[in-house]
C-alpha positions in Angstrom: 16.1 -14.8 0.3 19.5 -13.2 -0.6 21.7 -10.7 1.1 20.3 -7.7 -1.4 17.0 -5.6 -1.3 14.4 -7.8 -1.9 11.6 -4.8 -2.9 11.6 -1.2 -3.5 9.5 1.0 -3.2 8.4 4.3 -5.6 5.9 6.3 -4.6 4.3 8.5 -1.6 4.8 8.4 2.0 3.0 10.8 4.3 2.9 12.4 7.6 -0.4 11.0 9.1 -2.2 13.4 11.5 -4.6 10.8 13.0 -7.6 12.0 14.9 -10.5 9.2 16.3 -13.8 10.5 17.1 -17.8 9.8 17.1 -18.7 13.0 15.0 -16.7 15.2 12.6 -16.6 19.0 14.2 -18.1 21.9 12.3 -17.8 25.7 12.1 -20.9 25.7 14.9 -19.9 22.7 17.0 -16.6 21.1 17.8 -16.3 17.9 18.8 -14.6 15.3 21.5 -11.5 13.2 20.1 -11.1 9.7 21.5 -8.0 8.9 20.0 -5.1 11.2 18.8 -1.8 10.8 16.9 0.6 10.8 14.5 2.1 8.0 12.1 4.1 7.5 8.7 1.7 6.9 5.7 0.9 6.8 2.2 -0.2 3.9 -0.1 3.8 2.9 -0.8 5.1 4.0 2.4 2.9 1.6 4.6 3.2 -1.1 2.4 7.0 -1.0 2.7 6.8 -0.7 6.3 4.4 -3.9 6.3 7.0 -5.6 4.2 10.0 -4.8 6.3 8.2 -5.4 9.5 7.4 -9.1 8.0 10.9 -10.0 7.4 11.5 -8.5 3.8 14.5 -6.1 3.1 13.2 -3.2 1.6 14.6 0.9 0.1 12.0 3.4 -0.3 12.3 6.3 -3.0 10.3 9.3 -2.2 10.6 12.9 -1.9 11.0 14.6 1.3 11.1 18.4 2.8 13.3 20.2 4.6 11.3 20.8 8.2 10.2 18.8 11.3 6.9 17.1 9.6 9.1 15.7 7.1 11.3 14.1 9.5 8.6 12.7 11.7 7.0 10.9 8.8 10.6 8.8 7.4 10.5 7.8 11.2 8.9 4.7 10.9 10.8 3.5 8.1 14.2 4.5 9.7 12.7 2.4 12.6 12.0 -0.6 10.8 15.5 -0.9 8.6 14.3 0.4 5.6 16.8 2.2 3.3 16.5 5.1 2.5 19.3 6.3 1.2 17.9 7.0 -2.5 15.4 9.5 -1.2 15.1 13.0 -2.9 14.8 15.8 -0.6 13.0 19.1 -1.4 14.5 22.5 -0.3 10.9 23.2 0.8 8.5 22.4 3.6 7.1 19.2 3.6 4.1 18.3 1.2 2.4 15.3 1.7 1.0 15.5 5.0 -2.4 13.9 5.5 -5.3 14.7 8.6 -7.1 11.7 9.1 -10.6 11.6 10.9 -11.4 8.0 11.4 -15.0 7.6 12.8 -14.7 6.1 16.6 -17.5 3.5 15.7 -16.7 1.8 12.2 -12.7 2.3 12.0 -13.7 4.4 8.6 -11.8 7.6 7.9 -11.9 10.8 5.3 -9.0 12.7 4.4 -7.4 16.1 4.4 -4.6 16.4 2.0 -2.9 20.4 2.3 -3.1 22.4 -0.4 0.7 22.2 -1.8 0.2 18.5 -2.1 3.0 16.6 -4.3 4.2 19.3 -6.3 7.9 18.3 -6.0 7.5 15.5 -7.9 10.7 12.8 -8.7 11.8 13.0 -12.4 12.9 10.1 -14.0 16.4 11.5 -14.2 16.4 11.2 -10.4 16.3 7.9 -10.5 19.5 5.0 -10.1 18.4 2.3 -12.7 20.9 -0.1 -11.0 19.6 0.3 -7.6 15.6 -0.2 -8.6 16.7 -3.0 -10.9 18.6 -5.1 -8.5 15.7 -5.6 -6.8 13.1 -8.8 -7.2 10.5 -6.8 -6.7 9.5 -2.8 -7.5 6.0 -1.7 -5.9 4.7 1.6 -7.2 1.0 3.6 -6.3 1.0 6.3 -9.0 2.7 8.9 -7.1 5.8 10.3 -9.3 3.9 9.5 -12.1 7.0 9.6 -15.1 9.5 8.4 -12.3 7.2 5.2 -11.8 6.6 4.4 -15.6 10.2 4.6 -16.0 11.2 2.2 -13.1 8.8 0.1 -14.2 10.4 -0.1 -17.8 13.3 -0.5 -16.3 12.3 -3.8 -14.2 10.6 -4.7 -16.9 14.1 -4.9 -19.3 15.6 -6.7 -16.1 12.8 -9.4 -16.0 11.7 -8.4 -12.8 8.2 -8.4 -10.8 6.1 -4.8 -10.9 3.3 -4.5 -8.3 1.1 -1.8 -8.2 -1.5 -0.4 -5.9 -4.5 0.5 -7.9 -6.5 2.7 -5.5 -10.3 2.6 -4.4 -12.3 4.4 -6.5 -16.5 5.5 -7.2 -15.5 6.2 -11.1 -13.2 5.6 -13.9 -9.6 4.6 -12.6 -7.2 7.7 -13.8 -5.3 8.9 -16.8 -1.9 8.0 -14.9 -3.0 4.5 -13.2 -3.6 3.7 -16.8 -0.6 4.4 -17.9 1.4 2.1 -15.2 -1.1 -1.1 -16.5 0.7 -2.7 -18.7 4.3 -2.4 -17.3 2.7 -4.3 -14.3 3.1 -7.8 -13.0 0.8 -7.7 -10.0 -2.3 -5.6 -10.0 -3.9 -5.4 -6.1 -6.7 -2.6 -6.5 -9.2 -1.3 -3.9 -12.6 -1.7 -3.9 -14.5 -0.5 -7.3 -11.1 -0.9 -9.4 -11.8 -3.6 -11.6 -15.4 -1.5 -13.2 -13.6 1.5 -13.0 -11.2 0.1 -15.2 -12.6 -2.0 -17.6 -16.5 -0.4 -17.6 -17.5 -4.2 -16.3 -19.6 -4.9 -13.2 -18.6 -8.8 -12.4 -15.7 -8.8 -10.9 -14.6 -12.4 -12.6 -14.9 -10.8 -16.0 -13.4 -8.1 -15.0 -10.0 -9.4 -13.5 -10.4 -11.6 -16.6 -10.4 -8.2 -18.9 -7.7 -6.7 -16.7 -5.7 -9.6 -17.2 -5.7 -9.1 -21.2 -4.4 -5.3 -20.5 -0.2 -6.8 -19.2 -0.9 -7.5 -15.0 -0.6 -12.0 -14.8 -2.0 -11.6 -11.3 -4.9 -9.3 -10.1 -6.4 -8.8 -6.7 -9.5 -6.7 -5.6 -9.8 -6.2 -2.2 -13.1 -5.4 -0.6 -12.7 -4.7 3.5 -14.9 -7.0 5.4 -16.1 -8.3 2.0 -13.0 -9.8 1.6 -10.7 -9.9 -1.6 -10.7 -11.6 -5.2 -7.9 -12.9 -7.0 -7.7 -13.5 -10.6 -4.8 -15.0 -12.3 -5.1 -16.9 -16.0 -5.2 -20.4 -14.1 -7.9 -19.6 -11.2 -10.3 -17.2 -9.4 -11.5 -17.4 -5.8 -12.6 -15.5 -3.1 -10.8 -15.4 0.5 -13.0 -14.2 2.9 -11.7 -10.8 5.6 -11.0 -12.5 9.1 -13.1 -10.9 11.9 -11.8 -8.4 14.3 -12.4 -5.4 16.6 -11.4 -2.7 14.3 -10.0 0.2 15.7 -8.6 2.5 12.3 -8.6 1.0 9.0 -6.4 3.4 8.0 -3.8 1.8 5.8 -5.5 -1.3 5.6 -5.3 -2.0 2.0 -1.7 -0.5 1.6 -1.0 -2.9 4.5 -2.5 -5.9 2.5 0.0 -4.9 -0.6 2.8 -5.4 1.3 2.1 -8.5 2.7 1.3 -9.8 -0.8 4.8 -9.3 -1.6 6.2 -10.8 1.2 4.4 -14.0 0.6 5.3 -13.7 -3.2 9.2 -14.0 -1.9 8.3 -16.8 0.4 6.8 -18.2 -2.6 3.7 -19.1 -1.0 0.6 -20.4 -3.5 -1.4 -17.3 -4.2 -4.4 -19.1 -2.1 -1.8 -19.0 0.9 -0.7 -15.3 0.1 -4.5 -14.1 0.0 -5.3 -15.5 3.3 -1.6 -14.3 4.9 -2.6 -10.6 3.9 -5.9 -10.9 4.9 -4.5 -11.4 8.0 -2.0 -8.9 8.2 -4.4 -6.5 7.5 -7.1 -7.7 10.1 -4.7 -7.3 12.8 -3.4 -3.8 11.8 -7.1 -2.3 12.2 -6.8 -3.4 15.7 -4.6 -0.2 16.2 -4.6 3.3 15.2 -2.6 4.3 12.4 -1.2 2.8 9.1 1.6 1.8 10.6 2.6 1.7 13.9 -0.1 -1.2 14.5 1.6 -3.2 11.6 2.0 -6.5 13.3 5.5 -8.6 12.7 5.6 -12.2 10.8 5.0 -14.6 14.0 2.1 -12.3 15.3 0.8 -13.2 11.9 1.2 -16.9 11.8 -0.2 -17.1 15.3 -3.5 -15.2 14.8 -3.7 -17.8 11.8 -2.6 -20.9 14.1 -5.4 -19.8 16.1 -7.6 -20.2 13.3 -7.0 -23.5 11.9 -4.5 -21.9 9.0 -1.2 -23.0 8.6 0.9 -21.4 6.0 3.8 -23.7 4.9 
């Protein structure tokens, strides 16, 4: 697969404060943690631990502060081989840090951003067009909103592959998703993403619509319903692979970078959706995004297990 980065990622990575329990505490009655911790996070930043994890070589660009929190939360990348040597670091305390209360029986969580969230944004003159663009692959969630339409152009102009994390949502999809459609390649959304986007309840016509809007490949994934793909040539279902879930924190973001992974090994995209489903099963096993993130013969085992074999 070369000797260069294969993906880069643009876009957030937080400091996870992880807390697991049964009921949420309130200003009358705290409450009994099962499970305590801290992790890397963010949409981008998990996916492109997922990725590197699996085999790919990946750089992250994101911003950073200049305290402890900020630190702990590039630790996981650092661990993995990730380069980050294109970061942009704020003289100011770190800003996307995340609590997390994940319920101790379903694996579902709510979260607490702080109140000075993103506000040092990148520009798009922070940017190194040669770095992004010698890249196959660019993967974006949003986050640095004019930095990411940019480096999209930009991989755009170089004929490369833009993959974007279209986030869960209960309404219309926002002003700067919209933007990002149609300088992307590879659209995998959350649950909801396709009506919030197009106004269109059936998912088939809707990835259909989507498809009309630039993305060639679109992906709707649905937790233990699964996820639906939706390219110009086919549309299919691959059904979520049973497991004891733990946290599904990062679950989806986890799925994204699988995707990619198994777009490098050039997998068929029936292959890819099964791989990622995968990936994503066993990462709810553990808590956190990413420190449960399980490495590429992990995942071809828990397949092998299951009568799938991925060429």
């Amino acid at each position: 697969m070369g000797d260069g980065l294969q993906i880069i990622g643009l876009g957030m990575c937080t400091l996870d404060v992880l807390i697991r329990c049964k009921d949420l505490p309130t200003w009358e009655h705290g409450t009994r943690i099962n499970a305590f911790g801290f992790d890397g996070g963010g949409p981008v930043g998990t996916a492109m631990v997922a990725a590197a994890k699996l085999g790919a070589r990946v750089g992250f660009i994101g911003t950073a502060g200049n305290d402890a929190p900020a630190e702990f939360k590039l630790r996981s990348m650092r661990e993995c081989g990730i380069d980050l040597s294109r970061m942009v670091y704020r003289d100011a305390p770190e800003d996307q840090v995340v609590v997390v209360n994940i319920h101790a029986e379903t694996g579902e969580r709510i979260f607490s951003g702080i109140q000075r969230w993103g506000e040092g944004q990148i520009r798009p003159e922070e940017l190194d067009r040669d770095y992004i663009t010698a890249a196959d692959y660019l993967h974006l969630d949003g986050f640095h909103n004019a930095a990411a339409i940019q480096a999209a152009h930009w991989m755009r102009a170089a004929g490369k592959t833009v993959v974007l994390d279209g986030h869960k949502t209960d309404g219309p999809v926002r002003e700067h998703l919209r933007r990002l459609i149609p300088y992307v390649d590879v659209l995998i959304s959350g649950s909801a993403f396709a009506r919030g986007l197009t106004g269109i309840d059936d998912i088939w016509k809707a990835g259909a619509a989507i498809l009309t809007m630039g993305p060639r490949i679109f992906v709707q994934t649905e937790g233990i319903g699964g996820n639906y793909t939706v390219t110009a040539d086919e549309q299919f279902h691959t059904p979520a692979f049973p497991v004891d879930v733990i946290d599904t924190t990062g679950a989806g973001d986890v799925f994204h970078g699988a995707y990619i992974v198994g777009l490098l090994h050039g997998w068929s995209l029936r292959q890819i959706a099964l791989f990622s489903s995968a990936v994503s099963a066993l990462k709810c096993t553990h808590l956190g995004g990413c420190a449960g993130i399980p490495r590429f013969d992990a995942v071809l085992a828990f397949l092998q297990e299951r009568g799938v074999a991925i060429e």
